[in-house]
BALO-562533 format. One record per residue: residue in three letters; y, x, z of N, C-alpha, C in turn. Coordinates in nm, 3 decimals, padded with zeros to 5 digits. Example, Ala and Ser with C-alpha at 12.3 -4.5 7.8 and 13.67 -1.06 7.14 Angstrom:
r, npy, npx, npz, capy, capx, capz, cpy, cpx, cpz
ALA, -00.569, 01.319, 00.780, -00.450, 01.230, 00.780, -00.330, 01.320, 00.780
SER, -00.225, 01.285, 00.708, -00.106, 01.367, 00.714, 00.003, 01.290, 00.787
REM end
This chain:
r, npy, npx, npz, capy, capx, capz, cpy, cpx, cpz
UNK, -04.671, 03.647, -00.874, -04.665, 03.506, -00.903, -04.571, 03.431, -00.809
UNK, -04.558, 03.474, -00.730, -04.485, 03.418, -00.560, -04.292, 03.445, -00.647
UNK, -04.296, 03.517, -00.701, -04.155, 03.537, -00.752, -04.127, 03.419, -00.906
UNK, -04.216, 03.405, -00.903, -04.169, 03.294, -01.073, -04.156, 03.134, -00.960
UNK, -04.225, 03.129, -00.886, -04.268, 03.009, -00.821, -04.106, 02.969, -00.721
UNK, -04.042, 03.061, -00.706, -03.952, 03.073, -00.608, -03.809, 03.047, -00.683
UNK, -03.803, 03.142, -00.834, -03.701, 03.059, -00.925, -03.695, 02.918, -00.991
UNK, -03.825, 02.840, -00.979, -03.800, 02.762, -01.035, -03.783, 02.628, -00.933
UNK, -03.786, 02.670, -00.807, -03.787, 02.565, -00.712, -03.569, 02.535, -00.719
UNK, -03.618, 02.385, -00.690, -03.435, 02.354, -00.664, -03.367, 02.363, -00.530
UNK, -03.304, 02.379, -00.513, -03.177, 02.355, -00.376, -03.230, 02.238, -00.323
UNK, -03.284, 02.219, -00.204, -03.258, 02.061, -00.141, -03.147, 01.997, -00.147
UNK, -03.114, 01.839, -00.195, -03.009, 01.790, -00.186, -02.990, 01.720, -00.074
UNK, -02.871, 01.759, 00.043, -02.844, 01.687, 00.167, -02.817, 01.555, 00.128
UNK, -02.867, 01.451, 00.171, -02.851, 01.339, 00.109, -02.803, 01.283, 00.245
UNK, -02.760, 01.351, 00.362, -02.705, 01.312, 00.475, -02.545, 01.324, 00.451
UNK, -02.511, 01.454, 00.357, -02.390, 01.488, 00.375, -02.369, 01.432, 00.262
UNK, -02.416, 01.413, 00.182, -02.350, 01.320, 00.068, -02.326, 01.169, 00.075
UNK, -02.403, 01.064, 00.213, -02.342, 00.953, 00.205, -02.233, 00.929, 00.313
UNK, -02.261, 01.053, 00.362, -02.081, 01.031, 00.472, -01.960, 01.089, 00.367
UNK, -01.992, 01.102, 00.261, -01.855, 01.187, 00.162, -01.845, 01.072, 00.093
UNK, -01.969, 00.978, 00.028, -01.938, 00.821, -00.033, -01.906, 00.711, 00.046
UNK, -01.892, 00.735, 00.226, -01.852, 00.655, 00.305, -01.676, 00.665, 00.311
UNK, -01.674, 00.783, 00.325, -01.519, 00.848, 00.288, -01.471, 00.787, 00.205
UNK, -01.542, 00.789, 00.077, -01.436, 00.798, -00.039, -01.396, 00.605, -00.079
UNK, -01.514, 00.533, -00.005, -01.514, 00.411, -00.007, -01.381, 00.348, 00.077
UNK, -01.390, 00.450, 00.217, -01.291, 00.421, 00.292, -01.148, 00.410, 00.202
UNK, -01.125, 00.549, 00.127, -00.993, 00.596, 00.091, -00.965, 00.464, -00.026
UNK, -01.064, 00.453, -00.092, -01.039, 00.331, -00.158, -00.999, 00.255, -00.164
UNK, -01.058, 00.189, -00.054, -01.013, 00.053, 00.015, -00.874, 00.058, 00.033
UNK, -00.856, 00.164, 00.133, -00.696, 00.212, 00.207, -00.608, 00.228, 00.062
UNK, -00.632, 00.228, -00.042, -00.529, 00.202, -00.187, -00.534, 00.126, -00.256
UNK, -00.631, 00.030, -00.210, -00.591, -00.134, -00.281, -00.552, -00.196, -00.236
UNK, -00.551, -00.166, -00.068, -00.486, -00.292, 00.026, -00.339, -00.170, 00.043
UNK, -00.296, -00.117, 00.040, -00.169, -00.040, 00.001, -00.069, -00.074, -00.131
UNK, -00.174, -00.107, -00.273, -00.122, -00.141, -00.336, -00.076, -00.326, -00.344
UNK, -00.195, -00.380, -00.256, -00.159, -00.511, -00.273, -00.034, -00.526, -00.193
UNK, -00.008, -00.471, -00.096, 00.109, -00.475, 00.027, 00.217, -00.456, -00.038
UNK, 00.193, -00.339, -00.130, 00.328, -00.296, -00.221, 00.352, -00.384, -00.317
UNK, 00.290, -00.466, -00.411, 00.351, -00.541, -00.528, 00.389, -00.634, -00.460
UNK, 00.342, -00.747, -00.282, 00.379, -00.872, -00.249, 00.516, -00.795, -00.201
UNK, 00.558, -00.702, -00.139, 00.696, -00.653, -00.117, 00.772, -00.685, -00.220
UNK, 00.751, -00.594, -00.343, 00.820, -00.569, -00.411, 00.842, -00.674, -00.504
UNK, 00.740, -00.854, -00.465, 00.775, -00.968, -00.568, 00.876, -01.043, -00.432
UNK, 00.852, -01.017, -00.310, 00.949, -01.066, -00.243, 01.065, -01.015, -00.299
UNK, 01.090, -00.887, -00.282, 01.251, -00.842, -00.285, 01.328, -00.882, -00.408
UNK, 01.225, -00.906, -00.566, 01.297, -00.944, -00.664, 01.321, -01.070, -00.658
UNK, 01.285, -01.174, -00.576, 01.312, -01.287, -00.564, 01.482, -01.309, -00.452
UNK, 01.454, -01.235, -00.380, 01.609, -01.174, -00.376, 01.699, -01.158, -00.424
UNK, 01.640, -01.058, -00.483, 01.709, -01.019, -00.570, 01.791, -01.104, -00.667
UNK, 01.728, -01.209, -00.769, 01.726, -01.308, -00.862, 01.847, -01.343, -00.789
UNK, 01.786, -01.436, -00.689, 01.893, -01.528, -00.573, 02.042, -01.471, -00.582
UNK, 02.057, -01.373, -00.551, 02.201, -01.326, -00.507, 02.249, -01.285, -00.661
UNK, 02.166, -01.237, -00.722, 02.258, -01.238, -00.909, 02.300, -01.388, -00.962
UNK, 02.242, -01.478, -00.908, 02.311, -01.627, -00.938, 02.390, -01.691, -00.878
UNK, 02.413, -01.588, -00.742, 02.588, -01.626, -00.707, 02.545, -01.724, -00.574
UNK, 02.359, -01.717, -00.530, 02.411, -01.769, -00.393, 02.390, -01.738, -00.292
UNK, 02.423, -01.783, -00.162, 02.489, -01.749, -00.080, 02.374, -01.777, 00.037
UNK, 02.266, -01.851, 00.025, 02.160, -01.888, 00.114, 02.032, -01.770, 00.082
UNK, 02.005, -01.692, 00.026, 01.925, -01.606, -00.031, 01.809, -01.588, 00.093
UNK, 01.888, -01.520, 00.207, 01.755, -01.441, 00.295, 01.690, -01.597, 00.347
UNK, 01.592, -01.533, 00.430, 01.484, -01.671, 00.505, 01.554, -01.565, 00.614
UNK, 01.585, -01.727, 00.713, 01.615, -01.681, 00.856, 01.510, -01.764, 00.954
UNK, 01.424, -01.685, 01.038, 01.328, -01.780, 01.143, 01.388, -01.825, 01.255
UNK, 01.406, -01.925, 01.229, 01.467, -02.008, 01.394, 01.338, -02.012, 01.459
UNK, 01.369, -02.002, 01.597, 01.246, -02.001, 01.713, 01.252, -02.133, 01.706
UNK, 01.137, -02.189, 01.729, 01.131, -02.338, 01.804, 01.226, -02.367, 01.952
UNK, 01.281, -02.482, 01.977, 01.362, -02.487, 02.125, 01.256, -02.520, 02.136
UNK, 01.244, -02.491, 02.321, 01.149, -02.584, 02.434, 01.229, -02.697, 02.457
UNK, 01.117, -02.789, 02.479, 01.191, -02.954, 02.542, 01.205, -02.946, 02.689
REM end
């Protein structure tokens, strides 16, 4: 009887190692939406550039002047 009792038992599920693998995967997540948001504000800067200099002008980039001291 000790042998029927023994197939029907399940695997323990580590439920330790499974929320550091959903901590992970939350991480990696994150790290590709804030990757992708970084990438489309690039890439709406540069076409705005872009635009600029196909219409022929000549002020296009942003240049940062430092503040003078008084």
């Amino acid at each position: 009887m000790a042998g029927k009792e023994e197939g029907n038992r399940e695997p323990p599920e580590d439920q330790g190692n499974r929320n550091v693998e959903n901590a992970v995967m939350l991480g990696v997540f994150a790290l590709l939406v804030v990757a992708g948001i970084w990438l489309l504000g690039t890439m709406a800067d540069l076409r705005k550039v872009q635009d600029c200099a196909a219409q022929g002008r000549r002020n296009c980039a942003v240049i940062d002047v430092p503040e003078r001291a008084r």
